[in-house]
VMD Tcl script that builds the backbone (N, CA, C; Angstrom):
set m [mol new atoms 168]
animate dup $m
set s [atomselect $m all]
$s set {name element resname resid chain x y z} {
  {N N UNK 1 A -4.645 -7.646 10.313}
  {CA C UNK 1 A -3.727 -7.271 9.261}
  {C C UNK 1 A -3.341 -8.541 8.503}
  {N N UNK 2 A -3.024 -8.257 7.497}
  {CA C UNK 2 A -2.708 -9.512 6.411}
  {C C UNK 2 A -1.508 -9.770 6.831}
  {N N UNK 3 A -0.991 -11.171 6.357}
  {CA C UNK 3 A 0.272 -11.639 5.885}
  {C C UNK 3 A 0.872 -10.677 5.299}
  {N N UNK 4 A 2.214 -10.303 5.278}
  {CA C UNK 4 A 2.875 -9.497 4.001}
  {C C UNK 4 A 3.236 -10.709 3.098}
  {N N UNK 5 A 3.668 -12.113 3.931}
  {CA C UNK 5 A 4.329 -13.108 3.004}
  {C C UNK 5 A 3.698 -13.570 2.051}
  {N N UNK 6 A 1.836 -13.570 2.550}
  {CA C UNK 6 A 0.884 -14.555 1.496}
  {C C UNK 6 A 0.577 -13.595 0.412}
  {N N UNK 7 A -0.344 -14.511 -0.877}
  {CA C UNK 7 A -0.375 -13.320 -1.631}
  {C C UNK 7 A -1.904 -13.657 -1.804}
  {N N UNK 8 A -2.410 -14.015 -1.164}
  {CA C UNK 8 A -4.065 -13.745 -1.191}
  {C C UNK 8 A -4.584 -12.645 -1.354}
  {N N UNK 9 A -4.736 -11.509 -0.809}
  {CA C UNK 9 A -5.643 -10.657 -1.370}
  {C C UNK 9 A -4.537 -9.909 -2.309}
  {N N UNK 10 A -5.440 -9.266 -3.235}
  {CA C UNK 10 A -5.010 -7.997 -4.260}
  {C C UNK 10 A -4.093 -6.796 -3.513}
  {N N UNK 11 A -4.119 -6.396 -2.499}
  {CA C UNK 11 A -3.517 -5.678 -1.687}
  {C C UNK 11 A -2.285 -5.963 -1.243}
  {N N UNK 12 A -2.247 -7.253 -1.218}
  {CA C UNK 12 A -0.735 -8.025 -0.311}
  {C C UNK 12 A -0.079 -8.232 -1.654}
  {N N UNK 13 A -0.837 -8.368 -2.878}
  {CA C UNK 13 A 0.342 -8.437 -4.265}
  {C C UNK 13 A 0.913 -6.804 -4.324}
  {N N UNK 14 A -0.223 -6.229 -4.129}
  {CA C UNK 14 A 0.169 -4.938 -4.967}
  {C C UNK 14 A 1.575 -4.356 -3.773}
  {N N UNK 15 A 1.160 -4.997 -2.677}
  {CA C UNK 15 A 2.710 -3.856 -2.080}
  {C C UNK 15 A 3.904 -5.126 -2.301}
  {N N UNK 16 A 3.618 -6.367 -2.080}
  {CA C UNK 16 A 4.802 -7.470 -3.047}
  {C C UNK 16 A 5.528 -6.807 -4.077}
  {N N UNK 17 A 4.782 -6.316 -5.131}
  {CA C UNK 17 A 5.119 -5.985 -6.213}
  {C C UNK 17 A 5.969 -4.956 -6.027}
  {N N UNK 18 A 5.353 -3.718 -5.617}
  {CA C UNK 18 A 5.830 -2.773 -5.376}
  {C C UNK 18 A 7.372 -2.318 -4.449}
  {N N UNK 19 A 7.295 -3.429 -3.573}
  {CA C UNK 19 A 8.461 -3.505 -2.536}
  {C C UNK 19 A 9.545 -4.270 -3.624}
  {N N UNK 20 A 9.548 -5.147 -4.265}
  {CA C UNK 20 A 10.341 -5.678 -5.456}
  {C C UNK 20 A 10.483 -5.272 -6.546}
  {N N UNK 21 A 10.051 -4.060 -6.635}
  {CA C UNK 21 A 10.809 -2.887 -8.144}
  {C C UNK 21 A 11.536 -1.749 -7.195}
  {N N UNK 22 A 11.017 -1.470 -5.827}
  {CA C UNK 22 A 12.017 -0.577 -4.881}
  {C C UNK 22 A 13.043 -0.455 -4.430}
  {N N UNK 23 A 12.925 -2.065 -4.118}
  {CA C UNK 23 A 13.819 -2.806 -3.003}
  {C C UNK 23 A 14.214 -4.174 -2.973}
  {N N UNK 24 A 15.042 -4.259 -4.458}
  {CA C UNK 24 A 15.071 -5.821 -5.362}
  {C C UNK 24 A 15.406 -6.630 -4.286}
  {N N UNK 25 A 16.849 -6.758 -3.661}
  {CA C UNK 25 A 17.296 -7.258 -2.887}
  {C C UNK 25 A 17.152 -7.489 -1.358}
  {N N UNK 26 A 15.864 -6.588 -0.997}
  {CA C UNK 26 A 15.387 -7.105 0.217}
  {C C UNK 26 A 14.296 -7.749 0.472}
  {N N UNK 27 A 13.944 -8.233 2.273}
  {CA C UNK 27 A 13.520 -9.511 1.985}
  {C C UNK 27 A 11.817 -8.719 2.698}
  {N N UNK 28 A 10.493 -8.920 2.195}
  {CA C UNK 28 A 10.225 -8.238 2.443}
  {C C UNK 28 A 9.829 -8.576 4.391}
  {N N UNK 29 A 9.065 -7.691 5.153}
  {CA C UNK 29 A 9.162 -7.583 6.488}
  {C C UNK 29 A 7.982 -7.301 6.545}
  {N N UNK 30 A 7.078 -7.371 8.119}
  {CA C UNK 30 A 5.804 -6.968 7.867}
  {C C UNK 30 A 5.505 -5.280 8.225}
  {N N UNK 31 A 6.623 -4.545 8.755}
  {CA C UNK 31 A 6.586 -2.861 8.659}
  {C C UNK 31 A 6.575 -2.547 7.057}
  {N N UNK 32 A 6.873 -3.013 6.337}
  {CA C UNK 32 A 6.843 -2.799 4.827}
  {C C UNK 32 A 4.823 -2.510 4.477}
  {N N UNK 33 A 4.809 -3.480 4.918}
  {CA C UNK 33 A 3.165 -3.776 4.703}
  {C C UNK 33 A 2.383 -2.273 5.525}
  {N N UNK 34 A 2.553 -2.190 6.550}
  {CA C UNK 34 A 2.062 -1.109 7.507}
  {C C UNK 34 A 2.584 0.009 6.554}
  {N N UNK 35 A 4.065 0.367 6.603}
  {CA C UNK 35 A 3.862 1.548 5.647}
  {C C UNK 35 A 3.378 1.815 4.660}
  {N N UNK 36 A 3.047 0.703 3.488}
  {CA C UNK 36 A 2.759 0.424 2.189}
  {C C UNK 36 A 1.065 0.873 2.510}
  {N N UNK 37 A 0.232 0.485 3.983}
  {CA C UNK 37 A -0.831 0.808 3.922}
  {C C UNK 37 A -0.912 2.005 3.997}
  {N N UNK 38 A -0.232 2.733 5.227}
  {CA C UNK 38 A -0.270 4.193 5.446}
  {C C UNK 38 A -0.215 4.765 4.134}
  {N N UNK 39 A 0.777 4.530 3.536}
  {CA C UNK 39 A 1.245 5.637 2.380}
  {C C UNK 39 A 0.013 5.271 1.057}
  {N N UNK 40 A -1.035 4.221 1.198}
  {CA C UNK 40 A -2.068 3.870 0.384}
  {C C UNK 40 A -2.711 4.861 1.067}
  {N N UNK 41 A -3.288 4.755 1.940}
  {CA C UNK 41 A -4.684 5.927 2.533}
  {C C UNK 41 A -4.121 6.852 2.870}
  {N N UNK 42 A -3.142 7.519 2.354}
  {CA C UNK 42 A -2.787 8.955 2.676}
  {C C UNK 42 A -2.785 9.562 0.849}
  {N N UNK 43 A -2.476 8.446 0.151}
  {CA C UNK 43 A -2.934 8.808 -1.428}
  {C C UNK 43 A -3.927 9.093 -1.771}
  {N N UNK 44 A -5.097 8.681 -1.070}
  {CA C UNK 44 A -6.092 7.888 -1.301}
  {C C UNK 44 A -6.927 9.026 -1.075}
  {N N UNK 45 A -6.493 9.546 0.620}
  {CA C UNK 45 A -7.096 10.786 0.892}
  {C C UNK 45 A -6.572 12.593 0.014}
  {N N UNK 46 A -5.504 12.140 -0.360}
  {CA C UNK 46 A -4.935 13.075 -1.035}
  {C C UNK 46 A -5.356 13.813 -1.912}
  {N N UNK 47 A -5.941 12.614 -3.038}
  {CA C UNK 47 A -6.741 12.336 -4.005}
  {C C UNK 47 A -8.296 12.553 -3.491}
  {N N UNK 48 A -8.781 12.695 -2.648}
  {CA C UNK 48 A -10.055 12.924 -2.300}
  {C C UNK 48 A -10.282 14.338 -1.913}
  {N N UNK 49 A -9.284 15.066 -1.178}
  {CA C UNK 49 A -8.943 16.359 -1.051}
  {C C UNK 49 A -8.710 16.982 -2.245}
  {N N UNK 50 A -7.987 16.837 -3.448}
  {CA C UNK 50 A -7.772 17.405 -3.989}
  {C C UNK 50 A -9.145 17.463 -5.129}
  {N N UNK 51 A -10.256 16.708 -5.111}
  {CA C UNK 51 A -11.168 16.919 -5.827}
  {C C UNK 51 A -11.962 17.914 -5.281}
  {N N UNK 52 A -12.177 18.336 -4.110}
  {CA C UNK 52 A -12.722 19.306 -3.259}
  {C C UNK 52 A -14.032 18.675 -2.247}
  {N N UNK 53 A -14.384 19.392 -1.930}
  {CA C UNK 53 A -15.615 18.981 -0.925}
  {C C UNK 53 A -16.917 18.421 -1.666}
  {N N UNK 54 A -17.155 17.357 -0.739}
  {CA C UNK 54 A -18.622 16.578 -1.564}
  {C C UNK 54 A -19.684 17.581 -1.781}
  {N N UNK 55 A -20.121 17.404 -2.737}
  {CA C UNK 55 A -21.504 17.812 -3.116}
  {C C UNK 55 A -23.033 17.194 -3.036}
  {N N UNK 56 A -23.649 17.630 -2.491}
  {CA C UNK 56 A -25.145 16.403 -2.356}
  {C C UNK 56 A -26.052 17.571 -3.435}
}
mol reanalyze $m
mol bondsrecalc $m
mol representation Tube
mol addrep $m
């Protein structure tokens, strides 16, 4: 698992970012990061469900 603190990959900005338009005043933590992933691949799949079943 990444740093939540570093901002190396594109992923560790995007929940940075995101945790600091939510949650101005807090500091962020690394459960922030874990949920920020969960709640990414549960979109992710959401969005994959809702297009329907693959087609070959």
């Amino acid at each position: 698992m990444p740093s939540p603190w570093e901002r190396k990959s594109a992923f560790t900005r995007d929940d940075q970012n995101a945790f600091k338009t939510h949650k101005p005043n807090s500091a962020i933590y690394s459960g922030s990061l874990e949920g920020y992933m969960t709640a990414r691949a549960l979109a992710d799949l959401a969005m994959i469900a809702r297009e329907g079943p693959f087609r070959h």
